[in-house]
N, C-alpha and C positions, 0 to 999 in steps of 0.2 A: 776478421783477420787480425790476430796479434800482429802488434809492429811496435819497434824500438824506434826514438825521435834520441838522435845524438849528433854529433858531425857531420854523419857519412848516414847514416841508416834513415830516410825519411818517406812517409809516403808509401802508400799502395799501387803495384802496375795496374789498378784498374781505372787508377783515377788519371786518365788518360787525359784529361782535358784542363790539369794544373800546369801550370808554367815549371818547370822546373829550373834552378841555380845550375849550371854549367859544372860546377864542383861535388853536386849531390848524385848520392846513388841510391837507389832502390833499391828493396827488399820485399820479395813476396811467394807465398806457400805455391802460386798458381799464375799462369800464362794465360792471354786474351788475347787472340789477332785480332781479332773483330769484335766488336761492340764491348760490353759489358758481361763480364762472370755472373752468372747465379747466382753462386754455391760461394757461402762464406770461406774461410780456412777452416773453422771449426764444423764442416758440416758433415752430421753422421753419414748421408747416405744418398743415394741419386732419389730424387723425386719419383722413378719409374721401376723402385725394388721395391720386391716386401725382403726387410730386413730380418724376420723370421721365415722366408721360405726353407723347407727339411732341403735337407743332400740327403742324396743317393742314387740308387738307379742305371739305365741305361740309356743311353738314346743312339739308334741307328740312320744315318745320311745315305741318301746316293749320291755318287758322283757318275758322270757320264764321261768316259773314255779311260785311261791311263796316267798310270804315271811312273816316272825312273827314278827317282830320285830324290834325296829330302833337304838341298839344299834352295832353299826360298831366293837366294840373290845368284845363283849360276847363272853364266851367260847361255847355255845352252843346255835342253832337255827339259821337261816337266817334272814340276816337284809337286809330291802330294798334297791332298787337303791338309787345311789347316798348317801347312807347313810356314805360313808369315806369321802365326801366333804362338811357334816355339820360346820365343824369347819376350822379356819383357821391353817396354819403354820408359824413358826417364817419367813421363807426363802421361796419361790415359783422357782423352777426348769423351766430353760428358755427349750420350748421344740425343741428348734434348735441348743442347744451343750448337752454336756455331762455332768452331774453332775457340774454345774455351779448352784449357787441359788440365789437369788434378793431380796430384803428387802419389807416384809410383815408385817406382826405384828412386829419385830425386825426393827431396826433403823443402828445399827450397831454392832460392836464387838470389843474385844480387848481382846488377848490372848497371854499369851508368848510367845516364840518362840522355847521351847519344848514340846508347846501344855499342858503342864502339867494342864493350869486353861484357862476359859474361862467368860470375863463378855460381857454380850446383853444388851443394850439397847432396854428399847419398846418404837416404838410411842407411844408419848402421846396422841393420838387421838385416838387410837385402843380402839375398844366398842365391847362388847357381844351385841346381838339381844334387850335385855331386859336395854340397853344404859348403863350397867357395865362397867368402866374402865378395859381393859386387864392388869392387873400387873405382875411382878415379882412375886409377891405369887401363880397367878396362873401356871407360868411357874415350880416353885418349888412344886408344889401340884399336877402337872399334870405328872410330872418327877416319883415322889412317887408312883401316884394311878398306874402307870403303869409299875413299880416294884413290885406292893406289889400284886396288882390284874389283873394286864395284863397275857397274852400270855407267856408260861415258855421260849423262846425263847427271849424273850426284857428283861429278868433277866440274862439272861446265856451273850448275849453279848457286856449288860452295863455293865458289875458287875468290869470291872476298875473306872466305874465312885464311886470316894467316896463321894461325896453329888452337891446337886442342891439347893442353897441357896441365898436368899434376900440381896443385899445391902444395897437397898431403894427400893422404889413402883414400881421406873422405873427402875430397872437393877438387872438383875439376875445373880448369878455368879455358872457358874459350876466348879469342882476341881476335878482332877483326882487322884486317888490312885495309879495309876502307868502310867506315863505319855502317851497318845496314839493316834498321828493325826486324823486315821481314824474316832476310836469310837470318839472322841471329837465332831469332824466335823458331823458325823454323827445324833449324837445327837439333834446337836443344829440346822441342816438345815432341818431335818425332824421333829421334835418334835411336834406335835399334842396338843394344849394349850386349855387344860378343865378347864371349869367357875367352880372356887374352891367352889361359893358359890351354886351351883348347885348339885356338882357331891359328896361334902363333905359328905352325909348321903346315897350313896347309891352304890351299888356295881358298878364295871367298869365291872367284868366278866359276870353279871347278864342280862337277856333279855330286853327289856327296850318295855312297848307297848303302849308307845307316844312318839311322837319326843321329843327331848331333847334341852334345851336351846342351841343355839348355837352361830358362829359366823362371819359362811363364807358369802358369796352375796348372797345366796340364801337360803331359808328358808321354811318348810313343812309347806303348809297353809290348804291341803285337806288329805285323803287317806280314802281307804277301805282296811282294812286290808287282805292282802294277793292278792290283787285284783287292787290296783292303789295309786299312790302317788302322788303328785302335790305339785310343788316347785313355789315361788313367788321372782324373785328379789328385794332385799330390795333397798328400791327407796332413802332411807339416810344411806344406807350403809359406813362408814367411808372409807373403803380404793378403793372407786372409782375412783378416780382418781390417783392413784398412780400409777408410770409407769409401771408395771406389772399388771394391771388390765386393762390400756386405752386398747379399742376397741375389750376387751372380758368380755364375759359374757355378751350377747348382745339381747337376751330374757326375755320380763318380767315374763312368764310363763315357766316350763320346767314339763310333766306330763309323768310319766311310767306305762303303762298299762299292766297287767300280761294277760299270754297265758299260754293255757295247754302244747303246744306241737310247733315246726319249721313250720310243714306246716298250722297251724290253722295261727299262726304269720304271714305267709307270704301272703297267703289269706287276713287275716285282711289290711294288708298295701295296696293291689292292690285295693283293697274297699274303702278306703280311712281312715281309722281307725286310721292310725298313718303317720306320714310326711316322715322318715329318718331308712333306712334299711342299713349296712351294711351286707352284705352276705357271709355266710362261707362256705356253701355247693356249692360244683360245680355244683352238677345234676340240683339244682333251681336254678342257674344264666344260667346254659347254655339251659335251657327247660320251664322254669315257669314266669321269667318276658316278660308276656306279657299279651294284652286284651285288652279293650276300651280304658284308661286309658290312655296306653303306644302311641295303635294309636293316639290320640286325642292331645299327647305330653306334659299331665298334668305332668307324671311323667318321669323322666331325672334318665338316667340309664349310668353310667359310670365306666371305669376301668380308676384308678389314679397310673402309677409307682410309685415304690420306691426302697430304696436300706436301709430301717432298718433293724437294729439287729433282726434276726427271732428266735422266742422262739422252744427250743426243744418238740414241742409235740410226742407225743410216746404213746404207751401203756407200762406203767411203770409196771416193777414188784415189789413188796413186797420180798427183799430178808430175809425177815422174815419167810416167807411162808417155808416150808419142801421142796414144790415142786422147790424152787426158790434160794435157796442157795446155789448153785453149778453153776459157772459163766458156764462151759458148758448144762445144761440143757440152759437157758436164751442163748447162743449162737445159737445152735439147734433150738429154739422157733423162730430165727429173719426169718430163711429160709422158715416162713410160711407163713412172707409177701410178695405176689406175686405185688410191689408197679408199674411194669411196664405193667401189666395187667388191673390193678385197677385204675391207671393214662387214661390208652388206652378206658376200659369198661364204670367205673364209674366216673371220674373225668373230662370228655371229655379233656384231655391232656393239663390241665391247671396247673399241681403244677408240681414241682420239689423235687425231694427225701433232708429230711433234711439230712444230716450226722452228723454234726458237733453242740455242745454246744455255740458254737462262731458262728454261722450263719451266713454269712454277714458281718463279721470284721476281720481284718485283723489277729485277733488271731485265726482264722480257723486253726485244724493243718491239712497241706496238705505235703504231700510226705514223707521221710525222717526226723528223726528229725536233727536240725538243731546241727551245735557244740556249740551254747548256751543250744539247748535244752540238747543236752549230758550231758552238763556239773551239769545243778540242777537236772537231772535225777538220775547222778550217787548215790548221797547218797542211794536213794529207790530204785536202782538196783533190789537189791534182792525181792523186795517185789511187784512187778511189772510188769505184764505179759510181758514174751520176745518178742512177736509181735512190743511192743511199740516203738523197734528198730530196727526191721528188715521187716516190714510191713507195708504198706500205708493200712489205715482204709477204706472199700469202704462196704455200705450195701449191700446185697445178689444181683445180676444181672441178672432176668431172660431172656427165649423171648420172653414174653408177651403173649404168648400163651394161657395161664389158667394151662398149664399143669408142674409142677414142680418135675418131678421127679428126675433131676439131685439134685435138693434140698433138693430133701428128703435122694439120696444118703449122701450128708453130713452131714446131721443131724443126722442119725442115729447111724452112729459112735461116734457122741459125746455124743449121750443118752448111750449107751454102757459102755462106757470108766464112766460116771457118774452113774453106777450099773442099769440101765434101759434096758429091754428085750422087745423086742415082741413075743406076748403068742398068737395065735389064734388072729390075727390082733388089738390085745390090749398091748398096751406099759402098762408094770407092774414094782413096783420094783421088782429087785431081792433079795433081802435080804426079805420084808416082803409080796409078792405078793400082794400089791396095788394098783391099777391101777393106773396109770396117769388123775385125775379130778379134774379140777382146774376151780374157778369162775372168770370172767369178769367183775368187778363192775362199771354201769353205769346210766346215770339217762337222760340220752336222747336218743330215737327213731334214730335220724340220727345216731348216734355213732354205734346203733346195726346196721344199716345197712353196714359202714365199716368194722367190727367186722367178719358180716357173713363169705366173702371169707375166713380172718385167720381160723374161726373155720371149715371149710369145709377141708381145708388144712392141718388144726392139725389134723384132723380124718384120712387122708391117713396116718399118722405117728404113729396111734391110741393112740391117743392123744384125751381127749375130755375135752372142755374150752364151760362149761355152761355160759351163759349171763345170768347177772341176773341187770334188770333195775329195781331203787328204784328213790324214788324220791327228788328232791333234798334236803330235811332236813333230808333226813336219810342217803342218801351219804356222806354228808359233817363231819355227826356224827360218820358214819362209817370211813370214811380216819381219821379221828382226830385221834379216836379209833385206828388204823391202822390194821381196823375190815378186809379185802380184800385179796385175792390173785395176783388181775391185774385190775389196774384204767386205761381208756382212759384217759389221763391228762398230764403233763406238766411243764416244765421248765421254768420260764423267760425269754425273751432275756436278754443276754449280751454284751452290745456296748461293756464293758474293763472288763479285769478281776477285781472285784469291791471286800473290803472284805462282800459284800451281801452274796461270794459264800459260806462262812461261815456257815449261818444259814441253805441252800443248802446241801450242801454236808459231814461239818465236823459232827463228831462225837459225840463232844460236844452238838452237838443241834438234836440229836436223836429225843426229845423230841416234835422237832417243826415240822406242819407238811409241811412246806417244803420240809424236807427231805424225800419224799414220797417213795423213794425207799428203805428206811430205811437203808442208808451208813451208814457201822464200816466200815472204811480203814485207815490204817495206814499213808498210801503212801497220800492216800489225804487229810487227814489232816493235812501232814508236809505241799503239796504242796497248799491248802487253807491257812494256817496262813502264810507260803513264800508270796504269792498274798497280804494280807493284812499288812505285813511289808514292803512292797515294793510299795506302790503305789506313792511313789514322784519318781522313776526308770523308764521310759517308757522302757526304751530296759531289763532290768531285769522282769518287766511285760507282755514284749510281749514273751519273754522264759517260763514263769512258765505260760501263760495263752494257750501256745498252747500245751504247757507237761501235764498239767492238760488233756486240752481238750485229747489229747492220751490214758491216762491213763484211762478217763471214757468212750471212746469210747470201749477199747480192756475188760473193764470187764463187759459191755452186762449189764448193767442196765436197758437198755428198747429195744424195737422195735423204729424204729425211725420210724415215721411217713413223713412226708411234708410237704410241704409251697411255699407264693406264693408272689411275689411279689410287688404286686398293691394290694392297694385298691378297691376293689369290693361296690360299693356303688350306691343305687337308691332313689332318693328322688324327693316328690313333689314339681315340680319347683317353688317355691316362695320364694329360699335363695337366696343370693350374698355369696361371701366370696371374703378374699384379694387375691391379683394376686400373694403372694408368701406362698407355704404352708408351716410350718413349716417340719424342715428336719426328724425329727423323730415323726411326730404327722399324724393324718388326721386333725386335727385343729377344730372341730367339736364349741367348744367355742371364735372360732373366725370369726364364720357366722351372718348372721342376715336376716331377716326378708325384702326382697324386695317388697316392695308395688305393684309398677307395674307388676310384673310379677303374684305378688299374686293374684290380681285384675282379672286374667284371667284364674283361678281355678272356680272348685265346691265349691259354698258356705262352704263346710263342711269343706276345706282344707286351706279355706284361714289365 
């Protein structure tokens, strides 16, 4: 990293761990939330390109379902693939560390050293699509439209930012109202920079049904609505060569093709319809790839390890719901996933049970908590289910058998104890005789096939969970709405406890539908804002990220699902890629197009 030592200029943001003078400010090419940068400022290239990979070519996706429309931040309707990478960002995120970001449209930064203000430099080269200078007014106008008309979530957790304002053409300066690493940092390495002279006359929350001026590498040149989109790499794209762009984005064509349903998709790919399938479903990777195709060796069928952060998928309940607000009903419901059956019957014993919010990181909580954990626990003692300290968290264990009735013994003490009876093999309330019927809301065919065994299982408890599949613009409408009693859906991964967990989990952001399982907790929003006041702590972070993970573990927010750890991926042999893949990526934009190998395709594939 070049750096100037004068008055005001002193110091690298990486060197996180210098005392800094109250009067000094920082200067540096690159942002770090977490740990330590890689990547110098002078560094040609990600460790995970080949910086001579050839351009050119095609590559064909499936999508499965629909879409209306090509604005990525509307509050209402579905917007096409690819539609969040129309635009560029000030910073681009290396995908082989952690919250590490690299200078894109932004040049550099300088910020005090209580984070209170922040100025950016932009390239001066940086151009919108229509060869618009990217300026500071647009950084300051894109800040605005997405307070005033964005998502109520990107209001609730800038709202310390007190303005986003021009210096000159090239440098923006943000100013905080109450000074705050995270959000600062935040802000300025994700910030999303809309063409002010575009987006000035018309809504940001509104459906949008033409692509939109933009400004990343690639650009909508085709589509049928709801039906196909086709992206063209811009061939004078400004920031191609710039070291976070060498040897990605290596297609000059990228086209997404809509399907009704998984198995029509997957069908279509052995046909030859599309290039590149990752697979989610076990039953199709361990029973369906196969046919001419596969004999003939067109297509290359591979499991890739890894060891990323695995997102909690679950079937999440709405503790909104009557049926749902009592953490023992929701504990009672997990004993109805039979996951050692389902792994053995349906999944031919390829996933392992997720437990944990922290999957795969060392903030996993496992066993005891620790006397760090004791210690930030103590404040929310009281508010806190007592398991959290005298309990190892483990989901329901059966023996695979199909038949659960030791599980049903447990659960139905806790429907008990939460005023629920069995009446003539129907679980009723007792106060208003009810019955226990609660909806499943889903919008894909596979999911109801998961779905089935829970609901078979909930009937011996009488218990009865209709599936009701809708399709995808009305689900999406519907979870907004927080219209549902039980989504198949999902958490993010977590490499660190990040303040992301914020929008997640706390209460403050009810609002956003992140928080899908609709948390009020006290305890975790002391233990989310602890997480986000402490992210320059690692050992103060790795305490309140594995008390956290305890705390949502023991109050039964969801069914936890599973996960697996490779890459499940089949594609028509005519890529290369580099010999290292990035650590937490499948690297997908750092493939390219092999000529020879392609050369010995079906016409249709090459």
């Amino acid at each position: 990293m070049v750096m100037r030592r004068n008055w005001a200029l002193v110091l690298c943001f990486m060197l996180t761990s210098v005392q800094l003078a109250a009067s000094e400010v920082i200067e540096s090419t690159h942002l770090v939330g977490f740990g330590e940068a890689k990547y110098p400022s002078n560094f040609p290239y990600f460790d995970y390109v080949n910086p001579e990979a050839p351009k050119g070519g095609t590559v064909t996706y499936a999508q499965v379902g629909t879409y209306d429309n090509f604005n990525r931040y509307a509050t209402r309707g579905v917007s096409a693939a690819r539609a969040e990478a129309m635009y560029d960002t000030l910073f681009v995120a290396a995908a082989d560390e952690i919250d590490s970001y690299y200078p894109l449209i932004a040049e550099k930064v300088r910020y005090s050293d209580d984070y209170s203000w922040m100025e950016v430099d932009i390239n001066p080269k940086a151009r919108f699509h229509d060869g618009h200078p990217i300026t500071a007014e647009d950084v300051a106008f894109s800040f605005s439209k997405f307070m005033t008309q964005g998502v109520p979530q990107y209001k609730v957790y800038y709202k310390d930012v007190k303005s986003v304002t021009t210096v000159s053409a090239g440098t923006a300066r943000v100013e905080m109202a109450k000074p705050n690493r995270e959000v600062l940092l935040s802000l300025v390495q994700n910030l999303t920079v809309l063409p002010a002279h575009y987006w000035k006359d018309k809504d940001l929350g509104e459906p949008l049904n033409e692509p939109p001026l933009g400004s990343s590498s690639y650009k909508v040149v085709d589509y049928k609505p709801g039906q196909s989109v086709t992206y063209a790499r811009m061939k004078d794209y400004w920031a191609a060569s710039l070291p976070v762009n060498i040897g990605r984005n290596n297609f000059d064509t990228i086209r997404y093709d809509y399907y009704r349903d998984e198995t029509v998709t997957l069908e279509a790919f052995k046909a030859g319809e599309y290039d590149v399938r990752e697979e989610n479903v076990a039953k199709f990777w361990a029973t369906m790839y196969e046919g001419p195709n596969f004999d003939k060796g067109f297509i290359r069928k591979e499991e890739i390890p890894h060891q990323i952060p695995q997102a909690m998928q679950a079937f999440v309940f709405n503790t909104d719901s009557p049926f749902f607000s009592d953490s023992r009903v929701r504990e009672a419901l997990n004993y109805a996933l039979d996951f050692q059956w389902m792994n053995k019957t349906l999944f031919y014993d390829q996933y392992q049970r997720t437990r944990s919010f922290f999957q795969n990181t060392d903030y996993e909580a496992k066993g005891l908590p620790s006397e760090a954990e004791l210690a930030v626990l103590e404040p929310i003692k009281d508010k806190i289910p007592p398991r959290v300290f005298t309990h190892f968290y483990q989901p329901p264990v059966t023996d695979g058998s199909g038949r659960i009735r030791a599980q049903i013994r447990k659960a139905l003490p806790l429907l008990k104890e939460a005023g629920w009876e069995l009446k003539d093999k129907v679980m009723v309330n007792v106060k208003s005789g009810e019955p226990f019927i609660f909806e499943l809301l889903i919008y894909s065919p596979s999911t109801e096939r998961l779905a089935i065994p829970v609901q078979k299982n909930l009937k011996q408890m009488g218990i009865e969970m209709k599936i009701r599949t809708v399709d995808t613009t009305q689900y999406i409408k519907r979870v907004r709405d927080r219209d549902f009693d039980m989504v198949s859906a999902g958490y993010g991964a977590n490499p660190y406890p990040s303040p992301n967990l914020l929008i997640a989990w706390n209460s403050k952001f009810i609002d956003s539908t992140y928080n899908t399982a609709g948390v009020r907790d006290p305890a975790i929003d002391y233990l989310t804002e602890k997480i986000a006041d402490n992210q320059q702590n690692p050992n103060a972070l790795l305490a309140y990220g594995r008390a956290l993970d305890r705390v949502l573990q023991w109050n039964f927010f969801v069914i936890p699902q599973w996960h697996i750890s490779k890459f499940r991926v089949a594609s028509w042999d005519k890529f290369s890629r580099p010999a290292i893949r990035p650590k937490y990526q499948l690297g997908q934009d750092t493939w390219w197009i092999d000529q020879e190998k392609a050369r010995k395709l079906p016409e249709k594939r090459r």
